[in-house]
MISESE-995225 format. One line per 2 residues: their letters; for each residue x, y, z of C-alpha. Coordinates in steps of 0.5 Angstrom, whole numbers. Layout:
<recs>
a = X:Y:Z | ...
</recs>
This chain:
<recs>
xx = 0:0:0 | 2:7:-2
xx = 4:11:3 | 0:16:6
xx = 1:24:5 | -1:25:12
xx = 6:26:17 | 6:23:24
xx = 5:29:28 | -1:31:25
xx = -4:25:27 | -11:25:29
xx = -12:22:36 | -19:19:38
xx = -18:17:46 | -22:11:49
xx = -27:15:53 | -25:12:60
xx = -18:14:59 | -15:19:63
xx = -7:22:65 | -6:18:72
xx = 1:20:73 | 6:25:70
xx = 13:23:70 | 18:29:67
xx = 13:32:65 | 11:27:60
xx = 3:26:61 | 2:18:63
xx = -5:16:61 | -9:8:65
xx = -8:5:58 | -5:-1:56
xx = 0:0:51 | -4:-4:45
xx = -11:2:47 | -5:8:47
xx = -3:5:40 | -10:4:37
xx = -12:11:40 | -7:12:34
xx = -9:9:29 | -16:11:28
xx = -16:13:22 | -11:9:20
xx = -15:2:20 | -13:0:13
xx = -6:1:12 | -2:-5:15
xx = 1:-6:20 | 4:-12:18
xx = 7:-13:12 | 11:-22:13
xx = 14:-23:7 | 8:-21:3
xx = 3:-23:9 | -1:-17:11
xx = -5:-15:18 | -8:-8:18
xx = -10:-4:24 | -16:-5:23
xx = -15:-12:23 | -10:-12:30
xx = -15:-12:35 | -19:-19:33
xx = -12:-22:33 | -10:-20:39
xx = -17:-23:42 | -16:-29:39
xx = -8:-29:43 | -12:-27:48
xx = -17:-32:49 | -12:-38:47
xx = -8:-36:53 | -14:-35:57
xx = -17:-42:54 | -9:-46:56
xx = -10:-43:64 | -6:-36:63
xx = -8:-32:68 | -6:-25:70
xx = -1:-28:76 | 3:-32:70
xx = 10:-30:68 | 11:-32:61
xx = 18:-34:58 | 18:-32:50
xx = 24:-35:46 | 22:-31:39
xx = 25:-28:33 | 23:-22:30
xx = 16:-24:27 | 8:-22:28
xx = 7:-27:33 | 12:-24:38
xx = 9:-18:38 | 2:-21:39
xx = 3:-24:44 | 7:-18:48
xx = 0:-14:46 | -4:-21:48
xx = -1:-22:56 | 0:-14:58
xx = -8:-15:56 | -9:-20:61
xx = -4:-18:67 | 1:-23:65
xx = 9:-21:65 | 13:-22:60
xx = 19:-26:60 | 23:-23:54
xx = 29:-28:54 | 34:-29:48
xx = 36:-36:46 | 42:-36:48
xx = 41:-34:56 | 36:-39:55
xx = 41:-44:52 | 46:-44:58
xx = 42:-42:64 | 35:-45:63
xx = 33:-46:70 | 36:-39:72
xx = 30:-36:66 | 24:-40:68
xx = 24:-43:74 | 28:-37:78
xx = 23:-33:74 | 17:-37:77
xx = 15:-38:70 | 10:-45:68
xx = 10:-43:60 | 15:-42:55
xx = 14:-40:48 | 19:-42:43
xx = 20:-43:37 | 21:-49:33
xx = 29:-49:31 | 31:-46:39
xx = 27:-52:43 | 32:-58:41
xx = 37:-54:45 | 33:-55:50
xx = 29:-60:51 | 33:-64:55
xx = 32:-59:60 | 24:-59:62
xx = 24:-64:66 | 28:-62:71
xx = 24:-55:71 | 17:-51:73
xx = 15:-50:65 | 9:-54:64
xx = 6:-51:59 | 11:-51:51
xx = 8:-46:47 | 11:-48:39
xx = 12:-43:33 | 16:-43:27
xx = 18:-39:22 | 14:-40:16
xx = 7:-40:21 | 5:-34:17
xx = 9:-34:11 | 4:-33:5
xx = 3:-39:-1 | 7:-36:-5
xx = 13:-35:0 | 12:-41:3
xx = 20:-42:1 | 23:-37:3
xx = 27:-40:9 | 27:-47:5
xx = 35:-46:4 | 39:-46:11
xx = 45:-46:6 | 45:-38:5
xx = 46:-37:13 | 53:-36:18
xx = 55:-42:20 | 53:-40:27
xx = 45:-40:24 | 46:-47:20
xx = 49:-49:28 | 41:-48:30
xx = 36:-48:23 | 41:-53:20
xx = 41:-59:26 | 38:-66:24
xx = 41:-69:29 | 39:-65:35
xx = 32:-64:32 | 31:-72:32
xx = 32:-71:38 | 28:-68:41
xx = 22:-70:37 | 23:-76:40
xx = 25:-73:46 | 17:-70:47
xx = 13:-76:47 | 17:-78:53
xx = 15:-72:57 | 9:-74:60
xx = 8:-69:65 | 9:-62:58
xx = 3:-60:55 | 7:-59:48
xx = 2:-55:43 | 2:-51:37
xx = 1:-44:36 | -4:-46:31
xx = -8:-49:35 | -8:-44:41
xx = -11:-39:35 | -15:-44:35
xx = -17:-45:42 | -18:-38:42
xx = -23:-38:36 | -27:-43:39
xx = -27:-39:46 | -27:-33:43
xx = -31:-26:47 | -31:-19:46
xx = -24:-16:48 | -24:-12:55
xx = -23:-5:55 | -21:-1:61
xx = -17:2:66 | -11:-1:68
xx = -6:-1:73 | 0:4:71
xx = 4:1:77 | 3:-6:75
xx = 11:-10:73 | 9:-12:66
xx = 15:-15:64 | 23:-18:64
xx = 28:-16:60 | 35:-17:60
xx = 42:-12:60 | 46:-15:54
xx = 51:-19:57 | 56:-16:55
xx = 59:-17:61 | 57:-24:62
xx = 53:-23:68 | 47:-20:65
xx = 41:-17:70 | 34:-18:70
xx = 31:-12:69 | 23:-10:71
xx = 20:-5:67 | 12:-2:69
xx = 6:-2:65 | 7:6:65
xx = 14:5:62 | 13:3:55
xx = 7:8:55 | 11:13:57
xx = 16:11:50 | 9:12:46
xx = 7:20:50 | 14:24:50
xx = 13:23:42 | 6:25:42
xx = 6:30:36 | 13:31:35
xx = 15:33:29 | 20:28:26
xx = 18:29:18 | 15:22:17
xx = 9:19:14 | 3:15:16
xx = 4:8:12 | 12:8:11
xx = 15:2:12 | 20:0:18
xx = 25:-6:17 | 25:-9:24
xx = 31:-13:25 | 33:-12:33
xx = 30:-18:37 | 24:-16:41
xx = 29:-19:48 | 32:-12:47
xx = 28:-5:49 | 31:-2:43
xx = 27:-8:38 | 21:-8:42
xx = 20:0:43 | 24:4:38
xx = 23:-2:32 | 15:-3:34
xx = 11:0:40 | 13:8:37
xx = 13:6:29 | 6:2:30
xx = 3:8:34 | 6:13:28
xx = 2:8:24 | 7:5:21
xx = 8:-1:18 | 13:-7:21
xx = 16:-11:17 | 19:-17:21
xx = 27:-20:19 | 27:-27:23
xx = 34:-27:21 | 39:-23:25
xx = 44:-25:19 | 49:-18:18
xx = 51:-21:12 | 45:-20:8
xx = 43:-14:11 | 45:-9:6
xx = 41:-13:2 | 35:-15:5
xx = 34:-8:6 | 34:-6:-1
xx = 29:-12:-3 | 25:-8:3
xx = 23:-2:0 | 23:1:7
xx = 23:8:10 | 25:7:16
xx = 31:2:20 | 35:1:26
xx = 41:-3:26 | 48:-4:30
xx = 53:0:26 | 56:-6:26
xx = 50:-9:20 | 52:-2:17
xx = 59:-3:16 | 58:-11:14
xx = 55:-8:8 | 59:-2:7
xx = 64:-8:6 | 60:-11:1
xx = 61:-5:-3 | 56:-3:-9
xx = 48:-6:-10 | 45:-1:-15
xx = 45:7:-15 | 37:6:-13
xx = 37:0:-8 | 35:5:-2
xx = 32:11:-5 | 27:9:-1
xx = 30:9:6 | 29:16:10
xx = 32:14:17 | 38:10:17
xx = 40:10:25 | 43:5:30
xx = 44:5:37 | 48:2:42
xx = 56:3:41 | 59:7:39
xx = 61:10:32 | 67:13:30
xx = 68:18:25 | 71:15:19
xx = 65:10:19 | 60:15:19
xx = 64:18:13 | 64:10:10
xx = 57:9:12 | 55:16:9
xx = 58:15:3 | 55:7:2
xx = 48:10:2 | 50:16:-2
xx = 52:11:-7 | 47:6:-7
xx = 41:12:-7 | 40:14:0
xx = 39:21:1 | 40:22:8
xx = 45:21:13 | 46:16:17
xx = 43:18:25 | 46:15:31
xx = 41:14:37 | 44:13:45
xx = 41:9:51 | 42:3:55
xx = 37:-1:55 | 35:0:63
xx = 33:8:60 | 28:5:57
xx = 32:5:51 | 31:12:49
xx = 37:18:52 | 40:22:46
xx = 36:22:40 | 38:25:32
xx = 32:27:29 | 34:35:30
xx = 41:34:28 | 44:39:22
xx = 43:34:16 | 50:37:13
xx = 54:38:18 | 53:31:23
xx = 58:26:24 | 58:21:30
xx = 54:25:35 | 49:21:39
xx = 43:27:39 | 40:31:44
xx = 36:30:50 | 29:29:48
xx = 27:35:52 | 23:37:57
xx = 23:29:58 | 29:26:57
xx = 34:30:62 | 41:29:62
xx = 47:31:65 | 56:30:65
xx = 59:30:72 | 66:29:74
xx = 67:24:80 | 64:27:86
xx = 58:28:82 | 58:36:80
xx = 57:37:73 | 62:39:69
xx = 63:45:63 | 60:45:55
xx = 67:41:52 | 69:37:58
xx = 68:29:59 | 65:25:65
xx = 59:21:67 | 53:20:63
xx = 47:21:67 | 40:21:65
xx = 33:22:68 | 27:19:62
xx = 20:18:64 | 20:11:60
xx = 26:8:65 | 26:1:68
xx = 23:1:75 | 29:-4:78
xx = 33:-9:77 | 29:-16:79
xx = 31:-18:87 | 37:-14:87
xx = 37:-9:91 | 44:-6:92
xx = 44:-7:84 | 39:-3:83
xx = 42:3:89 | 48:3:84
xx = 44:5:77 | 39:10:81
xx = 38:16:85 | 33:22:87
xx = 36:28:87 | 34:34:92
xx = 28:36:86 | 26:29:87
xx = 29:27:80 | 30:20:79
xx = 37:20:75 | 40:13:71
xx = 48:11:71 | 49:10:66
xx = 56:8:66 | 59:12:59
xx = 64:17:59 | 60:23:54
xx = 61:30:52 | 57:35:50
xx = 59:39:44 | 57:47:44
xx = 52:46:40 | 48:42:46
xx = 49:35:42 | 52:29:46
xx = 57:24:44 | 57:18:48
xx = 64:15:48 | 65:9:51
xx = 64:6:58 | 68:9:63
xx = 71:1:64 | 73:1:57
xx = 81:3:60 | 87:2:63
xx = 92:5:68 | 99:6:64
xx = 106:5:67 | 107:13:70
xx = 99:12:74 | 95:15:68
xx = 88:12:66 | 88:11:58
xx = 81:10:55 | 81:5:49
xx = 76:8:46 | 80:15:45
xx = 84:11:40 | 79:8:37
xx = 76:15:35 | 82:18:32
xx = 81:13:26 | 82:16:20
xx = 78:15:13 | 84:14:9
xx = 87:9:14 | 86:1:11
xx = 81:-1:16 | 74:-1:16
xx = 73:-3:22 | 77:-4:29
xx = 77:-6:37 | 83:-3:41
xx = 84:-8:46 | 88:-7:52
xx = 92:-15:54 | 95:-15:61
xx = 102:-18:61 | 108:-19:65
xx = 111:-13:62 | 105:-9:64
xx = 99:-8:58 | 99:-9:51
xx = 95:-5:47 | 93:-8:40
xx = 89:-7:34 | 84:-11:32
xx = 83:-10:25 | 78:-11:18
xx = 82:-9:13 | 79:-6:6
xx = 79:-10:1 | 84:-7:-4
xx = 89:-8:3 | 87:-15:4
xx = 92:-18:-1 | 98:-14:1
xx = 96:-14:9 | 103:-14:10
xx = 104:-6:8 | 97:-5:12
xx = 100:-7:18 | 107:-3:17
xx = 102:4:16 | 98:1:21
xx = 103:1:27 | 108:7:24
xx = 101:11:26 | 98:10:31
xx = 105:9:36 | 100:7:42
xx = 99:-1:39 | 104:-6:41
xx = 101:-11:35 | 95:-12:30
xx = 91:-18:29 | 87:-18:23
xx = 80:-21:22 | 77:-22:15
xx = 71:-20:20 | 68:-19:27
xx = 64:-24:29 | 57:-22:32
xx = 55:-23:39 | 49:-29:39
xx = 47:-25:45 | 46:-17:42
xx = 47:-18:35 | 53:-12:37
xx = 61:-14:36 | 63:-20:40
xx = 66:-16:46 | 68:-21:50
xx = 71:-26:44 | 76:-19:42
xx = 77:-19:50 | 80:-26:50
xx = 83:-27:44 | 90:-26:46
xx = 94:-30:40 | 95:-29:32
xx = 98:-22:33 | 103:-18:30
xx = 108:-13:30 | 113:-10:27
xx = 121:-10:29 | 127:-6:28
xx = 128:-8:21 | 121:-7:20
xx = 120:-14:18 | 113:-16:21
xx = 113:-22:26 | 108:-25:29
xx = 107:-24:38 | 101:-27:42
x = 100:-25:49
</recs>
């Protein structure tokens, strides 16, 4: 469907009768809606533009609120009730975001659990979150079957890839041959799927059943959706830091939270359309897939187009065959496609919001990720977004950046709502220019991190205002302009020999466009010498071949690094889709430097 001449702040909104502000946070007006009613207060008179659009597979808006009743009333037909915590291991699709819709109506918390914390901790993930029914999909369950005996769930809800692909795209995921190894590791397993299918029959104490027939159920037990007042307050689901630490935590998000997402946008400008498309490739497990990918666009009336496959390699691709508007992603997607180079001068004349969140980004890929959509017809800047996932996913935003002059700035502060402040050690605000701690205050903000208390000491606190503040635990700065940059996290550093703190990401911010390197990773090794400072490099590909020279340019510039190590690319984290940080951390050998001939010799740590 074309794209409505109708821009989002202009939209019309028809409030439920019963609606009213209950609360007000940071000036952001709360109202007793669950966060389907605000969506639909949105769209109205937006009932035939999709909502939905899966491989050709389309649920309008007008259609949305009898497939959420019918979620409704097949998780209520099962025994789902509003004292239930439900896990959700889902990629990207329609049926995670239905089911998010479906339980927040009924009460229950969600349990939005990544695959691989599910893998390595099942009982830490369920049973420690009080939670009897799991919802899978099909390709993750043989990973753990085996561990459903031993645990509380009682109920395994099945989906698949292909639930809601059209006929004539029934085929699409037919081929697991095209995907990255680690993908094939699970779409492609034939040995752990048999297993598990003759696993199932052995479970007597499981209900195992199939997304269909929940429907099903829910057709046949089918009564009106309720509509009404609900409990702002109420904890409405579980998410998780994204583990980049190894330790992930819970975190406890209420009913108001992501509706405050919603409100601080209300009538802002940000020049977009009702009806433009939105490649939504984050898993929803992360608040920035779950809110900036789905809830804001669908209340802007837009469309979401769902990428089950969190695959880099096709990324640049995958998004030009979309047509689509809108799309956020990590840099590090970006700088994949960036590799691959050229697809045609009007793949993405379509795409008028290219952003990514999350880390860091240089000013040199800025410059390469700007010069890629330039030439494969974008024509618009690529814009970086700012916060960590317990901020409600929202810090720093880019919509008012000056299209010709930004480079890797995070944005600004969506003011009166999302406040920010830099301060030094002892918590005094630092000048305009000057680096410190981040510290934020936003409406949509998490309640707490689940049964830890002094975790939750740490990363909030009230000022004498009685304003709560977040921790963010990034060194920023901000520019004259009001505009910050979020640089790195204040750990990211080391002590050298004469007691000064290097940060690592000071390096990596001082890569140049013209250097051989697309991407790379300042990683800091302790030896018994001190600490090595290396390099971790993907070249460019006219230095591929003569890697040698590229070193020599590399070490001569950039005095600082004791040792390269060069990578043919950075693997993604299964966890957070971002540069495997943890990996790059340990990987300690296959380096190389360069001796007083200036021969290269390879080193390792």
């Amino acid at each position: 469907m074309a794209i409505k001449n109708i821009k989002t702040c202009d939209i019309k909104r028809h409030l439920p009768e019963w609606a009213k502000i209950v609360k007000t946070v940071n000036e952001t007006p709360i109202y007793n809606m669950n966060i389907f009613e605000n969506i639909m207060s949105w769209n109205q008179e937006n009932l035939e533009t999709p909502a939905f659009d899966y491989y050709g597979k389309i649920i309008t808006y007008g259609e949305l609120p009898d497939r959420v009743n019918e979620y409704v009333c097949g998780f209520s037909a099962l025994g789902i009730t509003e004292k239930d915590v439900v896990t959700l291991c889902l990629p990207v699709s329609i049926e995670n975001m239905l089911t998010l819709f479906a339980l927040d109506q009924i009460g229950t918390i969600s349990n939005n659990v990544n695959f691989l914390f599910l893998k390595s901790d099942f009982d830490l993930y369920t049973r420690q979150k009080g939670s009897d029914t799991l919802m899978i999909l099909d390709a993750y369950l043989p990973f753990v079957v085996d561990y459903l005996e031993e645990s509380k769930i009682r109920n395994v809800i099945v989906t698949s890839l292909s639930y809601y692909l059209p006929e004539n795209n029934s085929h699409v995921f037919d081929d697991p041959s095209v995907l990255p190894k680690k993908l094939r590791e699970i779409f492609d397993n034939k040995e752990k799927q048999l297993a598990c299918i003759q696993k199932i029959p052995t479970l007597k104490n499981i209900n195992f059943i199939n997304l269909a027939d929940v429907i099903a159920l829910g057709v046949k037990n089918i009564k009106p959706l309720e509509r009404g007042p609900v409990d702002i307050e109420r904890d409405m689901c579980y998410s998780y830091t994204s583990g980049t630490t190894g330790k992930p935590k819970c975190i406890v998000y209420k009913e108001l939270s992501p509706n405050a997402f919603i409100e601080m946008h209300a009538g802002l400008d940000t020049k977009d359309f009702v009806g433009e498309r939105v490649f939504q490739t984050i898993p929803l497990t992360h608040a920035t897939g779950e809110r900036v990918s789905g809830y804001l666009p669908m209340a802007k009336g837009k469309t979401l187009v769902p990428q089950p496959i969190y695959n880099k390699d096709s990324f640049g691709k995958d998004l030009a065959n979309s047509k689509c508007n809108w799309v956020v992603a990590a840099p590090s997607f970006y700088l994949a496609a960036v590799a691959q180079g050229f697809m045609g001068e009007n793949a993405l004349e379509n795409l008028t919001r290219p952003s990514s969140g999350g880390e860091p980004v240089t000013k040199s890929n800025v410059k390469m990720i700007d010069n890629w959509l330039k030439e494969n017809g974008c024509k618009v800047r690529f814009a970086i977004g700012g916060g960590a996932a317990e901020d409600g996913s929202g810090t720093m935003f880019t919509y008012f950046m000056n299209e010709e002059t930004k480079t890797n700035e995070t944005g600004y502060p969506l003011e009166p709502f999302i406040k920010a402040k830099i301060v030094d050690e002892n918590n005094v605000p630092v000048k305009k220019g000057e680096r410190g701690f981040l510290h934020v205050s936003a409406p949509a903000v998490a309640d707490r991190y689940l049964n830890d208390e002094e975790a939750t000491k740490k990363r909030w606190y009230f000022d004498e205002n009685g304003i709560r503040w977040g921790v963010t635990g990034d060194i920023a700065v901000q520019n004259p302009d009001g505009s910050y940059n979020i640089l790195g996290r204040a750990d990211d550093s080391f002590i050298d020999e004469n007691g000064n703190r290097i940060y690592l990401f000071d390096i990596e911010y001082s890569l140049d466009v013209d250097d051989p390197i697309i991407e790379w990773e300042i990683t800091a090794h302790k030896t018994e010498e001190g600490t090595a400072v290396v390099g971790q490099v993907v070249l460019k590909k006219e230095y591929k071949e003569n890697w040698q020279d590229a070193v020599r340019i590399i070490l001569e510039k950039y005095d600082v690094l004791d040792a390269v190590k060069i990578y043919d690319k950075f693997e993604n984290s299964d966890v957070t889709g971002k540069r495997d940080f943890q990996k790059l951390k340990s990987d300690k050998t296959g380096y190389c430097c360069v001796d007083e001939k200036n021969n290269i010799k390879p080193v390792s740590y």
